[in-house]
N, C-alpha and C positions, 0 to 999 in steps of 0.2 A: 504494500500500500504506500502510496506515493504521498510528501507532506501536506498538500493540497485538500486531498481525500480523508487525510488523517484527523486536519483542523477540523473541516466539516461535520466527521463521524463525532468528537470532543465535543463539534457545538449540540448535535443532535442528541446523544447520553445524558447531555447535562439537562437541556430541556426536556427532556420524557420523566427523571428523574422526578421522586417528591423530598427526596432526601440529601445530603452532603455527599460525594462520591470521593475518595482517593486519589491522589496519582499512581499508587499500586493498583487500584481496581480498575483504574482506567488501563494500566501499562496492559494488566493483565487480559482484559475485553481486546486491547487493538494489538498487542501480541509483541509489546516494543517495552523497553526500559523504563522506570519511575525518573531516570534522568531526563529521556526524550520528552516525557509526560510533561513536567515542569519547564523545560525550555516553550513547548507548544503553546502550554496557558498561558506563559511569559508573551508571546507574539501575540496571541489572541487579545490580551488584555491591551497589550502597543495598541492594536487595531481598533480599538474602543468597543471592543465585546466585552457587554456587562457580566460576566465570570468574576465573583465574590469568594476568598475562602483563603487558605494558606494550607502549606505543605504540612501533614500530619494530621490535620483536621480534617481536612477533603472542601470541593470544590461544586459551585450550585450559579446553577444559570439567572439571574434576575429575572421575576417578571415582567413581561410585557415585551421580552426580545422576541422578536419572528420572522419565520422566514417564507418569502411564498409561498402560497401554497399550490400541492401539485395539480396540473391542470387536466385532471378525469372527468370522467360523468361517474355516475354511481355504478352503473354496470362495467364500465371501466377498472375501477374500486375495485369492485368484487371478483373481477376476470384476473387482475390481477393478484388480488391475494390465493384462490384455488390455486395460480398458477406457484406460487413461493411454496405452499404447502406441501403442492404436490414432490419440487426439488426433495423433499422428506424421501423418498420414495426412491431417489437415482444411489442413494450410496455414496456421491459426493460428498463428502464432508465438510471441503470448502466451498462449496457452492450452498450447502446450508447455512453454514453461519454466515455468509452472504446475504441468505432470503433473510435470517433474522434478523440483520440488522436494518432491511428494509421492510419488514413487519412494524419493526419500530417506529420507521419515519413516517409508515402511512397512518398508523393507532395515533399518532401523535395528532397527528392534522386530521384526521379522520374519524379517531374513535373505534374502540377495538368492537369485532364483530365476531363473536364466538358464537354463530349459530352456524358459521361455516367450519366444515371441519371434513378432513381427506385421512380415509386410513392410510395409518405411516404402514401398511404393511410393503416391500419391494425388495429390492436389489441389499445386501449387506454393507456396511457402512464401511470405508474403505481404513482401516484401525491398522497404523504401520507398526503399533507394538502387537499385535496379532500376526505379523508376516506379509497383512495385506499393501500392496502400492500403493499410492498415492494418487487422488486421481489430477489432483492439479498438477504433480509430477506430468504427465501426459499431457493437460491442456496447455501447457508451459511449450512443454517438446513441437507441438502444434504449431502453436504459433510464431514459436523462434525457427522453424525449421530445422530441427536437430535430431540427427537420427539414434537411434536408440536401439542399447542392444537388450535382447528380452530372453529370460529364460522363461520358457513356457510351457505347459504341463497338458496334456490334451483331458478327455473323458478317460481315458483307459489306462490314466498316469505315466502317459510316455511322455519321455521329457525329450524337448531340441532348445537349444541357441537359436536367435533368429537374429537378425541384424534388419531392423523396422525402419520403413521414411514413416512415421506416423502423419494421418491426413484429416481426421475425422475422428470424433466419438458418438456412437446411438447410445441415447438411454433409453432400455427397455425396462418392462415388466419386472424383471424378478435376475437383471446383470445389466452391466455398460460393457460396450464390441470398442475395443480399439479397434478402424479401420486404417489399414498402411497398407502400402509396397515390400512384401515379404521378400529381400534379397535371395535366401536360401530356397525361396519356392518361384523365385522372378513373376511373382503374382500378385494381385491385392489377396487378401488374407484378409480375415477377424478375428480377432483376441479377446475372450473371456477376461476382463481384469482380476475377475478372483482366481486366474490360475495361471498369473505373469506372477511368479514366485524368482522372479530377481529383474533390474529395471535401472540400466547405466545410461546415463545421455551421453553422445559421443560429442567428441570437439568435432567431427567432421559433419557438413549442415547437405542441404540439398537447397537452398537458395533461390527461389524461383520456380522452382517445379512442385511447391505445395497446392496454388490453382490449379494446374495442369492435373496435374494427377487426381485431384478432387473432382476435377470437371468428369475424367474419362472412368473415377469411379462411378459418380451418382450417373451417368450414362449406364453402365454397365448395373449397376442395380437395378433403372427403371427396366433395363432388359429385362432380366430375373423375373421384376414382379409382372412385364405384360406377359412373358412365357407361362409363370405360376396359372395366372387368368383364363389360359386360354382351357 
């Protein structure tokens, strides 16, 4: 998280708050140092954000500070909150405390509405002290172009090395498919993330050929599904 984003996320906690918050509790919510914490409110306070309190005590937004509010309709609202709930469901783990933290900003200006509600039942949450990947690890790889070497385990516990251009993620039902360029198979491939049981990003990148190969996958999928149809 960039310190831009950081500042923002401070000013949104404090206002949601009804209570005094920490620079530990905040370090601890945006995943950064009780030093960084305190330089932050320092700049914010520069900037004439009413933020009241001192280190050890904790930190409370003044009444009557606000920020736009976001411009939805109601159905809008609500399309988007099913949609955050549902993220419960992909296994990302960063992509949920993601949605939580924009549960936040809409409950705030909006009012929490707990008559909506989506079973968390999906995909396993992606726990790297369990063995599991990472899945930001991947959406990282994604988007930097970096190829990736994957130890991968099939249905029948056969294991291969694979040396991946990763290009895509699906979130289904009940797992997320790494889609890549399998070197070792010179094919696109899918990847179970719950059975990429080792996951090294390589300095060597593919640099330009991430649309391309995205292009010539979702072509090749639409294939798939109109042959499935027929």
């Amino acid at each position: 998280m960039n310190r831009s984003n950081r500042l923002f996320e401070i000013i949104q906690i404090l206002r949601a708050s009804s209570k005094p918050i920490t620079a530990e509790e905040l370090g601890q919510k945006l995943e950064v140092s009780t030093r960084t914490i305190y330089r932050d409110i320092s700049a914010l306070q520069t900037m004439q954000t009413p933020i009241e309190g001192e280190a050890g005590i904790g930190y409370v937004m003044r009444r009557g500070y606000d920020l736009p509010p976001l411009n939805f309709d109601q159905e809008e609202i609500e399309a988007l909150r099913v949609g955050l709930l549902l993220l419960a469901r992909t296994g990302d783990s960063m992509l949920q405390r993601a949605a939580s933290r924009i549960f936040e900003k809409v409950d705030v200006l909006h009012g929490p509405a707990e008559w909506l509600q989506v079973s968390p039942w999906g995909a396993p949450v992606d726990d790297p002290d369990r063995g599991c990947i990472s899945i930001s690890t991947l959406r990282n790889a994604i988007r930097g172009e970096h190829k990736l070497s994957l130890i991968y385990r099939d249905e029948n516990g056969n294991e291969t090395c694979r040396i991946v251009r990763p290009i895509a993620l699906s979130y289904r039902s009940t797992c997320i498919l790494l889609a890549g360029w399998c070197e070792l198979r010179a094919g696109f491939r899918h990847f179970r993330t719950d059975r990429i049981y080792g996951c090294e990003q390589l300095v060597e990148r593919f640099v330009g050929e991430g649309e391309i190969l995205r292009s010539l996958w979702l072509e090749n999928n639409q294939l798939i599904r109109e042959d499935t149809q027929l």
